[in-house]
TILUMFI-80012 format. One record per residue: residue number from 1; residue in one letter; z, x, y of N, C-alpha, C, O in turn. Coordinates in steps of 0.1 Angstrom, whole numbers. Each point is the difference from the previous one (the first is absolute). Example, Ala and Ser with C-alpha at 12.3 -4.5 7.8 and 13.67 -1.06 7.14 Angstrom:
! TILUMFI-80012
<atom 1; a; <78; 132; -57>; <0; -9; 12>; <0; 9; 12>; <7; 10; 0>>
<atom 2; s; <-14; -14; 11>; <0; 9; 11>; <8; -8; 11>; <1; 5; 11>>
! end
This chain:
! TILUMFI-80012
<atom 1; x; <-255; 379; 436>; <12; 0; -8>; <7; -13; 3>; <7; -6; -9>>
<atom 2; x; <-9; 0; 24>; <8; -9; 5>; <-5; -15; -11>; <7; -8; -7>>
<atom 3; x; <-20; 10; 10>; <-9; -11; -5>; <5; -2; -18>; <4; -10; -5>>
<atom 4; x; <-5; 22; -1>; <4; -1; -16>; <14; -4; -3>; <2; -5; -11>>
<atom 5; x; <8; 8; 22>; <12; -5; -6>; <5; -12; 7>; <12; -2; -1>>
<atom 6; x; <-23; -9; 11>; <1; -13; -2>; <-8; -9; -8>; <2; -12; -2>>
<atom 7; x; <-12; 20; -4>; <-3; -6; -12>; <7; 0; -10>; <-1; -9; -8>>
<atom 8; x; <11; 20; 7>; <6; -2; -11>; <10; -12; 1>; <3; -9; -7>>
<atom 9; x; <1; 13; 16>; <13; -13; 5>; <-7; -15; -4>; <4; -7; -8>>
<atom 10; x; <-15; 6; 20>; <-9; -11; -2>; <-3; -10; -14>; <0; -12; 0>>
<atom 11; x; <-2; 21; -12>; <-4; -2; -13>; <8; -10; -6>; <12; 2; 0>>
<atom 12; x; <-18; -15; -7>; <6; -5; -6>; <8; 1; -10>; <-6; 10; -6>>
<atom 13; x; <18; -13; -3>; <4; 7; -5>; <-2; -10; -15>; <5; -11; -4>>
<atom 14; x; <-13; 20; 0>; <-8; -8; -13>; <12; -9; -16>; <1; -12; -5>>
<atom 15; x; <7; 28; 3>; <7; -6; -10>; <5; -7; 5>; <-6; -10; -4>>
<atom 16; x; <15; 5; 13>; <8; -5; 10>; <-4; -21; -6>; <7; -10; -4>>
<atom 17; x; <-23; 15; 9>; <-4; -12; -2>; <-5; -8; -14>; <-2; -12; 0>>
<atom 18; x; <-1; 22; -11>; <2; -2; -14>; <13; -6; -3>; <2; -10; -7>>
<atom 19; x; <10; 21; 15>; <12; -9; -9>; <2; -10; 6>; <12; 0; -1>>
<atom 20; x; <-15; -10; 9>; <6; -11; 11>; <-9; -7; -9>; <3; -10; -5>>
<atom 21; x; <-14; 16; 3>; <-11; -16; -14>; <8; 0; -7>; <7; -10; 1>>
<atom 22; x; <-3; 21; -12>; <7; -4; -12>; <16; -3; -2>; <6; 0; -10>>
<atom 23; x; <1; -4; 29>; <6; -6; -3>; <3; -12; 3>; <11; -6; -1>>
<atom 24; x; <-27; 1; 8>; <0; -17; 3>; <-3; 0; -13>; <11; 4; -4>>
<atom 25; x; <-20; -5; -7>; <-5; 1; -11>; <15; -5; -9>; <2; -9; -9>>
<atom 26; x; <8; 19; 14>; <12; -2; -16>; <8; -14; 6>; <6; -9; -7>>
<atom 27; x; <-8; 9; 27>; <8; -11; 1>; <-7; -13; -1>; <4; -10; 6>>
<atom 28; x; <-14; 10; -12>; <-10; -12; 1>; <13; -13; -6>; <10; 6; -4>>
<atom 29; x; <-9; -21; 2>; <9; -9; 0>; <-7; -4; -15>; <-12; 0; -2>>
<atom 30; x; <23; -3; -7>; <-5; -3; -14>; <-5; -14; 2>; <2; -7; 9>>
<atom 31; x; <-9; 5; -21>; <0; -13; 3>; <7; -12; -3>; <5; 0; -11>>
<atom 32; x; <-4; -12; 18>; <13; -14; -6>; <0; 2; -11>; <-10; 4; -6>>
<atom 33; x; <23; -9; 2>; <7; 1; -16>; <-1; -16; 0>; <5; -5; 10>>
<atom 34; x; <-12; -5; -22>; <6; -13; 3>; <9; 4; -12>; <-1; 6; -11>>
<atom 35; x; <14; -12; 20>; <15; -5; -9>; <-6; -9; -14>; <5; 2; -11>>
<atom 36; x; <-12; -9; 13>; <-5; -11; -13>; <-8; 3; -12>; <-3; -7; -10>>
<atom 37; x; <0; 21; 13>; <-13; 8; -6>; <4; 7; -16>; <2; 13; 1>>
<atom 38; x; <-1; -18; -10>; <4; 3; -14>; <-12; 6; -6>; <-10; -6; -3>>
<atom 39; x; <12; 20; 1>; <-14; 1; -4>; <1; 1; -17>; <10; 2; -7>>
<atom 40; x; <-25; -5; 2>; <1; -2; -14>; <-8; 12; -5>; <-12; 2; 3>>
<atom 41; x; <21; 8; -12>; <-3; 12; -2>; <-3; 0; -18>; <8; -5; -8>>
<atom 42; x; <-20; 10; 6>; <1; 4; -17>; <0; 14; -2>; <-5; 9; 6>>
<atom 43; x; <14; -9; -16>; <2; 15; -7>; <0; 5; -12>; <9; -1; -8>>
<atom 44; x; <-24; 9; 4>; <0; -1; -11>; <7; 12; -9>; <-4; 11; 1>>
<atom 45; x; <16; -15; -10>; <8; 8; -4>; <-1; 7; -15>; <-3; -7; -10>>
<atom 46; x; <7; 20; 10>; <-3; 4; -14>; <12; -5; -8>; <11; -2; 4>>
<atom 47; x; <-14; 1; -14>; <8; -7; -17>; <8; 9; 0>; <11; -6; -2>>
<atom 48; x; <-10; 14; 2>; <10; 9; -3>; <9; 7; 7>; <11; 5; -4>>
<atom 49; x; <-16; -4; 20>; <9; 8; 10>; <5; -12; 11>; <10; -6; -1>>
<atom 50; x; <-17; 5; 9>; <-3; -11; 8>; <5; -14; 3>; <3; -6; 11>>
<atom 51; x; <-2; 2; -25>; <-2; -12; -4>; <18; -4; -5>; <7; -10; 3>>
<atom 52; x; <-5; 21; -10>; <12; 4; -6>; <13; -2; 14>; <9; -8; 1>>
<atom 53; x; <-14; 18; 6>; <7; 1; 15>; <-1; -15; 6>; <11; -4; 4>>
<atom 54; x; <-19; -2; -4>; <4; -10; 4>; <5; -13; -4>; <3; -9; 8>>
<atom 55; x; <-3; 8; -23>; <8; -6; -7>; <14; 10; 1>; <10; -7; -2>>
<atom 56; x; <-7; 16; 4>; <14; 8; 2>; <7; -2; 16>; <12; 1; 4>>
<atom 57; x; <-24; -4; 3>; <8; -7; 16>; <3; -11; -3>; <10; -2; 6>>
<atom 58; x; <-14; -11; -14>; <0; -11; -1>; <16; 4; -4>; <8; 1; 9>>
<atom 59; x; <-4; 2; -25>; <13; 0; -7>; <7; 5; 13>; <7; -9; 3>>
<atom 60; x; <-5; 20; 5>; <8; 4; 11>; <-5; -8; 11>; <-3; 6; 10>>
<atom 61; x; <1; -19; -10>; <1; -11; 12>; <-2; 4; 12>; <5; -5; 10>>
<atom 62; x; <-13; 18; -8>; <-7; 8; 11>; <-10; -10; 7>; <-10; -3; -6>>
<atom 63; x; <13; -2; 17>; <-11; -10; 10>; <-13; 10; 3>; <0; 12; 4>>
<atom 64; x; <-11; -21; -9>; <-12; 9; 9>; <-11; -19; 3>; <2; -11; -6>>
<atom 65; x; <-11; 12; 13>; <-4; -13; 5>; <-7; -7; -14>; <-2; 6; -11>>
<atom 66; x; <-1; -22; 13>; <0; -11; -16>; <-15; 2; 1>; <-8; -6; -7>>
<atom 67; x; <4; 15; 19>; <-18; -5; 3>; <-6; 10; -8>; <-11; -2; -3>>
<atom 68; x; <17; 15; -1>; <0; 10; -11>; <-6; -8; -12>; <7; -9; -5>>
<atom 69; x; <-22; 11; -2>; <-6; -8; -9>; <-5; 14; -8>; <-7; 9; 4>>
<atom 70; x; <14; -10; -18>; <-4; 13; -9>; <-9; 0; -11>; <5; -6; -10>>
<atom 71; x; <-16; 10; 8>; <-4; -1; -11>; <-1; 14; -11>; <-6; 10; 3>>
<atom 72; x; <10; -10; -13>; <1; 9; -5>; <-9; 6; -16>; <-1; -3; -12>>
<atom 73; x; <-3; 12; 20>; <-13; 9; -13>; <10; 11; -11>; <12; 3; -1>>
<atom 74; x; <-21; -1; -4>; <3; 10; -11>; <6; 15; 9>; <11; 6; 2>>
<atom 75; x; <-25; -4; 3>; <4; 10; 9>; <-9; -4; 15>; <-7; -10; 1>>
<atom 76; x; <8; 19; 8>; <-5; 0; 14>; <-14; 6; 0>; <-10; -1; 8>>
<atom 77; x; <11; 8; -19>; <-15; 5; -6>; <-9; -9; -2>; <-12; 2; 2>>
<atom 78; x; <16; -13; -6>; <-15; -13; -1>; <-2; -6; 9>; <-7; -9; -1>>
<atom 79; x; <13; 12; 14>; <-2; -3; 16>; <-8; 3; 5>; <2; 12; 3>>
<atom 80; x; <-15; -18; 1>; <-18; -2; -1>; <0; 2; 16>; <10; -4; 6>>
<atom 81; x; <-17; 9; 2>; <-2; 2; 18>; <-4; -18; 1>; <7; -6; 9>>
<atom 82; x; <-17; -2; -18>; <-6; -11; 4>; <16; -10; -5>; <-1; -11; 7>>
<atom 83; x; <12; 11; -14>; <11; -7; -2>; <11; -3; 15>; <7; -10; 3>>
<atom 84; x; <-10; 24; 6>; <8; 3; 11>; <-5; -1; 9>; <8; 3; 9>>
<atom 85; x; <-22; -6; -5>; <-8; -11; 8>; <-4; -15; -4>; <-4; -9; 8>>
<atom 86; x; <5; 8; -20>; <5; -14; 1>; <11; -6; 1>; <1; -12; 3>>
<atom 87; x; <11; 23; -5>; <12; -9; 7>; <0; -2; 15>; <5; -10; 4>>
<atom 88; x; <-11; 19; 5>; <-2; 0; 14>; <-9; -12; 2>; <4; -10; 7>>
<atom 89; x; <-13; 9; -10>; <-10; -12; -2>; <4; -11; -5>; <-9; -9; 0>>
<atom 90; x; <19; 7; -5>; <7; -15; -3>; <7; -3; 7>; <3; -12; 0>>
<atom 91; x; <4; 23; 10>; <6; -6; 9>; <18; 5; 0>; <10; -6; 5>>
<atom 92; x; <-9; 19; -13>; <11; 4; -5>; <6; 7; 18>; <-8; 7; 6>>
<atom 93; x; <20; -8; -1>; <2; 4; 16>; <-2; 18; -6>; <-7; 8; 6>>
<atom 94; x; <13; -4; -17>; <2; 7; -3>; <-2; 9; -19>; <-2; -8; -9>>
<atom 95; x; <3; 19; 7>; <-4; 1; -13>; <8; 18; -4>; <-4; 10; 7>>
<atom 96; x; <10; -8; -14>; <2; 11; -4>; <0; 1; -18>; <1; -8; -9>>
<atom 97; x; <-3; 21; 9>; <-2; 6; -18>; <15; 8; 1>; <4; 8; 8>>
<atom 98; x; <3; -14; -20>; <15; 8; -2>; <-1; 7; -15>; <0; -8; -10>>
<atom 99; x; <-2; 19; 9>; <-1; 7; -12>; <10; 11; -2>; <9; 2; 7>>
<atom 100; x; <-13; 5; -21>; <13; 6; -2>; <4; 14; 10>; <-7; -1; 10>>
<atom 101; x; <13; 8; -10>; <2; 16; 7>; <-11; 9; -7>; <-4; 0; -11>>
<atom 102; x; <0; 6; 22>; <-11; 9; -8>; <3; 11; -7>; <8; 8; 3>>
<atom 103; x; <-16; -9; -15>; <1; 10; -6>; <10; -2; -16>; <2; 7; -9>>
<atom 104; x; <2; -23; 13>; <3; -9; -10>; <-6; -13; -4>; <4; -11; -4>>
<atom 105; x; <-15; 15; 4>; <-7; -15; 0>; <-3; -2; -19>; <-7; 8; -7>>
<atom 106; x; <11; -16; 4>; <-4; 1; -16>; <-12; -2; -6>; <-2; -3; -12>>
<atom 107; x; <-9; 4; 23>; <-13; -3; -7>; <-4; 17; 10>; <-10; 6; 1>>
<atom 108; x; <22; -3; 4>; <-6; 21; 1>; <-4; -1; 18>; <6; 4; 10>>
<atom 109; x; <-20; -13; -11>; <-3; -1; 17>; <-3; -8; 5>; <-5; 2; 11>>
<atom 110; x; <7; -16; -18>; <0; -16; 9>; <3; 0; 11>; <-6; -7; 8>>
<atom 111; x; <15; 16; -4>; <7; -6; 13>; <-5; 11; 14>; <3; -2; 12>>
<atom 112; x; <-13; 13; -18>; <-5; 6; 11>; <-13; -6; 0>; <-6; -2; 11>>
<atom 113; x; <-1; -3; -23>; <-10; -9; 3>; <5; -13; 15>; <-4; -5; 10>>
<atom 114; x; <12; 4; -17>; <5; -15; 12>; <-1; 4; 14>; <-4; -7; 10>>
<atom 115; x; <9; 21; -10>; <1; 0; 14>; <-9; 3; 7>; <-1; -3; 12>>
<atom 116; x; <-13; 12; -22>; <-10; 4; 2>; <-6; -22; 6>; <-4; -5; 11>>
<atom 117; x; <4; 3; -18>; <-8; -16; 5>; <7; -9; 11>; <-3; -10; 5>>
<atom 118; x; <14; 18; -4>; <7; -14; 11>; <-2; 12; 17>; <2; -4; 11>>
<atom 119; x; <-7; 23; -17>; <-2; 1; 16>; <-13; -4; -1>; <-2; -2; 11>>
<atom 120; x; <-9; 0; -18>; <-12; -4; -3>; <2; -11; 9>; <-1; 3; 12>>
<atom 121; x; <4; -19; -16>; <1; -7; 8>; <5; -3; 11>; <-3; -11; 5>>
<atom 122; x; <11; 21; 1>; <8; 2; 14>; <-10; 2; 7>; <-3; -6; 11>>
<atom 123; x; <-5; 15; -17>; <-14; 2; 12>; <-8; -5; -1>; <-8; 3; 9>>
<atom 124; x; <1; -15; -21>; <-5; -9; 4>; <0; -10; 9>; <-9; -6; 5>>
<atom 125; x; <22; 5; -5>; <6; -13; 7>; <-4; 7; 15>; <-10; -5; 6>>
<atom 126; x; <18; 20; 1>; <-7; 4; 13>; <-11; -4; 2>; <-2; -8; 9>>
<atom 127; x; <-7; 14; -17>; <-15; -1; 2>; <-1; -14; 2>; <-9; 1; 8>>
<atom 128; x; <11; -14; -8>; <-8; -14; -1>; <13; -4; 7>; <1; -13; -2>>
<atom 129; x; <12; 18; 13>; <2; -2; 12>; <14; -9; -7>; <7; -6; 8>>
<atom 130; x; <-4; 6; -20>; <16; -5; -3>; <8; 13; -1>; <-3; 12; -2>>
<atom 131; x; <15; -18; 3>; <11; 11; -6>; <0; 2; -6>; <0; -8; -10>>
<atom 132; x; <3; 26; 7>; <3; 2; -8>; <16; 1; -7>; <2; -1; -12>>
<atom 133; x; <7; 1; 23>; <9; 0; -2>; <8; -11; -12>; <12; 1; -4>>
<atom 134; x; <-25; -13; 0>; <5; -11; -4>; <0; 3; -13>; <0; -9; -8>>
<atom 135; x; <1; 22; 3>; <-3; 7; -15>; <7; 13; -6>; <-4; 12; 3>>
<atom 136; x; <13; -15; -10>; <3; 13; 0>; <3; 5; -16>; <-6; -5; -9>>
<atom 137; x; <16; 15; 8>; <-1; 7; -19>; <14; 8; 3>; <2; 10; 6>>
<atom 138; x; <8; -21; -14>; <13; 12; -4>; <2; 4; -16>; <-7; -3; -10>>
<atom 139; x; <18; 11; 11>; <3; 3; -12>; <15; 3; -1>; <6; 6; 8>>
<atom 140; x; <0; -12; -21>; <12; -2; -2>; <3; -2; -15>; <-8; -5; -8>>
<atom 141; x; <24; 9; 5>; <-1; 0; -18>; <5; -14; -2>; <-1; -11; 7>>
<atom 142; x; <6; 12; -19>; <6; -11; -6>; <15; -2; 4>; <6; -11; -2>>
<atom 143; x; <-2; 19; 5>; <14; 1; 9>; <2; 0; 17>; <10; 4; 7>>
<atom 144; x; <-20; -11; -5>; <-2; 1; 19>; <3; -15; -2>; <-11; -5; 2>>
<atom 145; x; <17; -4; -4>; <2; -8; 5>; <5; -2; 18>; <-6; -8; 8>>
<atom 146; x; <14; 14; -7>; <2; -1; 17>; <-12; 7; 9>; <-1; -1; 12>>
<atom 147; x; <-8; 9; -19>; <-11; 6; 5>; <-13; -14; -1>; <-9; -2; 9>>
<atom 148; x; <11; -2; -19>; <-14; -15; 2>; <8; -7; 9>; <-7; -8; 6>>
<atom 149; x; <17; 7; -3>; <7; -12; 7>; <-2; 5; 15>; <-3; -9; 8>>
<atom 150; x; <3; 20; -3>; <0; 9; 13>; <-19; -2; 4>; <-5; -4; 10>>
<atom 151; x; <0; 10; -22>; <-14; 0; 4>; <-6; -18; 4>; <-6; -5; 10>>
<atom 152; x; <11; 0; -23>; <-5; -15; 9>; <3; -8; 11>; <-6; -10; 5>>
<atom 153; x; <19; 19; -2>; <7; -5; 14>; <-12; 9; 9>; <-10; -7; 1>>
<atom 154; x; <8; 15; 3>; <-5; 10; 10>; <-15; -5; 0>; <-7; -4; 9>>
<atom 155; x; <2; 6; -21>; <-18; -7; -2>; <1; -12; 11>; <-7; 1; 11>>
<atom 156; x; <16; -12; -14>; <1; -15; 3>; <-1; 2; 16>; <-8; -7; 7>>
<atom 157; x; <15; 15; -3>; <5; 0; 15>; <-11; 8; 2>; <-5; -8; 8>>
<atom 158; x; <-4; 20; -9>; <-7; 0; 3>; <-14; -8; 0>; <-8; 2; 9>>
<atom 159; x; <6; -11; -19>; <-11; -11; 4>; <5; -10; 6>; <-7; -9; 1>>
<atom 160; x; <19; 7; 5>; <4; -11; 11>; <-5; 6; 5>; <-12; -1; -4>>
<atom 161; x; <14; 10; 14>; <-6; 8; 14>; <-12; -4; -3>; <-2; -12; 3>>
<atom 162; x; <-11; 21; -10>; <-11; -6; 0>; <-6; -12; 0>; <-12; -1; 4>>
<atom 163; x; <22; -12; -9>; <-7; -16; 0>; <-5; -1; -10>; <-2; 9; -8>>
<atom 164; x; <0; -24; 6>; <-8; -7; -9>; <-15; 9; -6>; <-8; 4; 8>>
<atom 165; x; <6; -3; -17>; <-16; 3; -10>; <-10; -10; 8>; <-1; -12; -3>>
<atom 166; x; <-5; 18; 14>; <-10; -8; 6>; <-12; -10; -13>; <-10; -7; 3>>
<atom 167; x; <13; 10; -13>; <-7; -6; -14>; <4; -10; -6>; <-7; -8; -7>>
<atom 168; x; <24; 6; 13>; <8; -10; -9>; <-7; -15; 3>; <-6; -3; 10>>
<atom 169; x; <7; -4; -23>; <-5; -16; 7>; <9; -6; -8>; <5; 4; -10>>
<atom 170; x; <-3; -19; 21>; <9; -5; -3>; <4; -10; -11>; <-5; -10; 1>>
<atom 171; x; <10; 11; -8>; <0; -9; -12>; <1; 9; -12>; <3; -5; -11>>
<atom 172; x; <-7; 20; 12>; <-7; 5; -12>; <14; 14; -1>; <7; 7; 8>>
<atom 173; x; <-9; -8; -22>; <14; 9; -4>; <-11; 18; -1>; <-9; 4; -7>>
<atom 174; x; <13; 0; 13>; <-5; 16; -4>; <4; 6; -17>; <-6; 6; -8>>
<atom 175; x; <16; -11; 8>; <3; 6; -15>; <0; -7; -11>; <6; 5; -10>>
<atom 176; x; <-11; -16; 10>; <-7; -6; -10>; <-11; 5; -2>; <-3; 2; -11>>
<atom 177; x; <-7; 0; 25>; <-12; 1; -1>; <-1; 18; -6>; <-11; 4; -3>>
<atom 178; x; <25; 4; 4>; <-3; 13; 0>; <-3; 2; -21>; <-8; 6; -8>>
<atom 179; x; <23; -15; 8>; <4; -1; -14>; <-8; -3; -6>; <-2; 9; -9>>
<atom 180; x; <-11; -22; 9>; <-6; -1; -5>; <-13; 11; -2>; <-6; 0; -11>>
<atom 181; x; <2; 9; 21>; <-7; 8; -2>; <1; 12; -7>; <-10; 6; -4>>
<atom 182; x; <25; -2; 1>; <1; 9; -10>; <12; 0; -10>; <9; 8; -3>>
<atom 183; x; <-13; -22; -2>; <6; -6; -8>; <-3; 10; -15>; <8; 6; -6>>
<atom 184; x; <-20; -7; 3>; <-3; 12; -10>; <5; 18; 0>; <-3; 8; -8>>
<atom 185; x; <10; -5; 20>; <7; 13; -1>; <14; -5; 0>; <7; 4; -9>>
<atom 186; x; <-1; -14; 21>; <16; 0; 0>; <9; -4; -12>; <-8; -5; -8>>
<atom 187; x; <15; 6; 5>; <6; -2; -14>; <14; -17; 3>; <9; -3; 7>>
<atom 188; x; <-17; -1; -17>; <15; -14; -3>; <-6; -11; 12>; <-11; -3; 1>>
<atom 189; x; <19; -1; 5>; <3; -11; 10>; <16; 0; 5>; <11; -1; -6>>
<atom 190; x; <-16; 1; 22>; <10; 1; 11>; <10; -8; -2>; <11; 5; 2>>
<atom 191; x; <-13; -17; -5>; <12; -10; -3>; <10; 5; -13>; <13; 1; 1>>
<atom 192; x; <-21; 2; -14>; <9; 5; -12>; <5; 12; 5>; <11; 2; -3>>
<atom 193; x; <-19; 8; 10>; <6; 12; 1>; <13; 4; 8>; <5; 11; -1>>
<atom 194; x; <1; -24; 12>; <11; 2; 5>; <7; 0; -5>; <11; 3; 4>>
<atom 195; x; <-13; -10; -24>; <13; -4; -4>; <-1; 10; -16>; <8; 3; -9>>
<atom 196; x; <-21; 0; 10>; <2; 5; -16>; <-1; 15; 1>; <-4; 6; 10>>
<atom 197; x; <8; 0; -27>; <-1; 21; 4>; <-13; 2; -2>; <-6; -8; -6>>
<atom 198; x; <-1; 22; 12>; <-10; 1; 1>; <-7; 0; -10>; <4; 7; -9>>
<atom 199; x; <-16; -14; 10>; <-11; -3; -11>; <-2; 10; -13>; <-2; 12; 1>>
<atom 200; x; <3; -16; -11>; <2; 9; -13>; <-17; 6; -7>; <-1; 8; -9>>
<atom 201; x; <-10; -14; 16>; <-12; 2; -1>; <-2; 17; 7>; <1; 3; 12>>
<atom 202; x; <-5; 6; -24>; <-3; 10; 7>; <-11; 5; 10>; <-12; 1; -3>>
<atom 203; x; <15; 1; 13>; <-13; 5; 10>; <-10; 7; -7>; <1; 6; -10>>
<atom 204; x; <-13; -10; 20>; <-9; 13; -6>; <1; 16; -1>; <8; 6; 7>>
<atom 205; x; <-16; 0; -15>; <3; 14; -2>; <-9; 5; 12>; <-10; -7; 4>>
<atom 206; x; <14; 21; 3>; <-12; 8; 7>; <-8; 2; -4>; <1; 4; -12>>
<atom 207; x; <-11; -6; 16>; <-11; 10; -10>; <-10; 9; 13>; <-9; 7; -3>>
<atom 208; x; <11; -7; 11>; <-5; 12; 12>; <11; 1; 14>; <11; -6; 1>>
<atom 209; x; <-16; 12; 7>; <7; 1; 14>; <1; -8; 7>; <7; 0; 10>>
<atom 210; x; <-16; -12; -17>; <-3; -13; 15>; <15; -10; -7>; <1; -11; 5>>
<atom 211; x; <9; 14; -13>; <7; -12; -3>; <0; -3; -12>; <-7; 5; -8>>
<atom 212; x; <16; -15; 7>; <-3; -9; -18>; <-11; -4; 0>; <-9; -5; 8>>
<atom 213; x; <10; 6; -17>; <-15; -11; -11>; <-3; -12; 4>; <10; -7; 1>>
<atom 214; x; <-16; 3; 2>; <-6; -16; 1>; <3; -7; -10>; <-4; -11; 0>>
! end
């Protein structure tokens, strides 16, 4: 009897030592922030919801960072898995899809397609040992202006923490090189579109669940 209840005593005490891992684990030290570190983020924004909000933070002189680089589609629905690895692959620090609220999307389901491809690529990126975190999918109307202005603040500050796009090279614009690649979906040009109302060229029609039309 004696022997069994200093075994018991004796016994390591297991959970004990589970939670002491998982709380070196939460206290692990982030890593350096460089102060100098501007990261350069593309966002590709829907024409109608997205896009809107953030020409509506602009008019309400709402600050969010100048490294914010937007290009804007018909919808988030013509947002390709191979469009959102090549922004990662040119060197973008960062990349999100801003589309409309669900369940309002004007092509019906652009925007659950979108999100369907941006978690598609979250876990590519795992798999082949990048972040995923460097990718993400909101949604917001045409009245969120202080909501695009909030999300691009919090995105931003979250790819500081993470650093530089181990991809970036120097000299080379990520969003030129993005722009040019899906130049045949995005609508207008970046330079006219800060200043002019949104393009009078009708988008394409749906014609299945994958999105507009080609």
């Amino acid at each position: 009897m004696a022997d069994e209840t200093n075994a018991a005593v004796e016994a390591p005490p297991q959970e004990a030592t589970v939670d002491a891992d998982a709380t070196a684990v939460e206290q692990e030290p982030r890593r350096p922030v460089d102060p100098d570190f501007e990261p350069e983020i593309i966002v590709f924004a829907c024409h109608y919801c997205a896009y809107a909000a953030a020409d509506l933070a602009g008019s309400l002189r709402l600050q969010y960072p100048a490294t914010i680089r937007i290009i804007k589609l018909p919808c988030t629905g013509k947002l390709e898995v191979i469009h959102l690895l090549h922004a990662i692959e040119s060197g973008a620090d960062g990349v999100y899809a801003a589309g409309c609220m669900e369940g309002e999307c004007h092509f019906l389901k652009g925007n659950l397609w979108a999100r369907k491809r941006v978690a598609l690529v979250k876990g590519l990126l795992a798999e082949v040992g990048a972040d995923p975190e460097r990718i993400e999918m909101y949604n917001m109307s045409s009245a969120d202006g202080p909501e695009f202005a909030r999300v691009a603040n919090e995105f931003t500050e979250r790819i500081r923490l993470l650093g530089p796009n181990p991809l970036r090279r120097h000299g080379v614009s990520p969003h030129s090189l993005v722009r040019d690649a899906v130049k045949h979906i995005a609508i207008a040009d970046e330079a006219a579109d800060s200043a002019a109302p949104p393009d009078d060229t009708p988008p394409p029609v749906a014609t299945s669940e994958k999105g507009p039309a080609e």
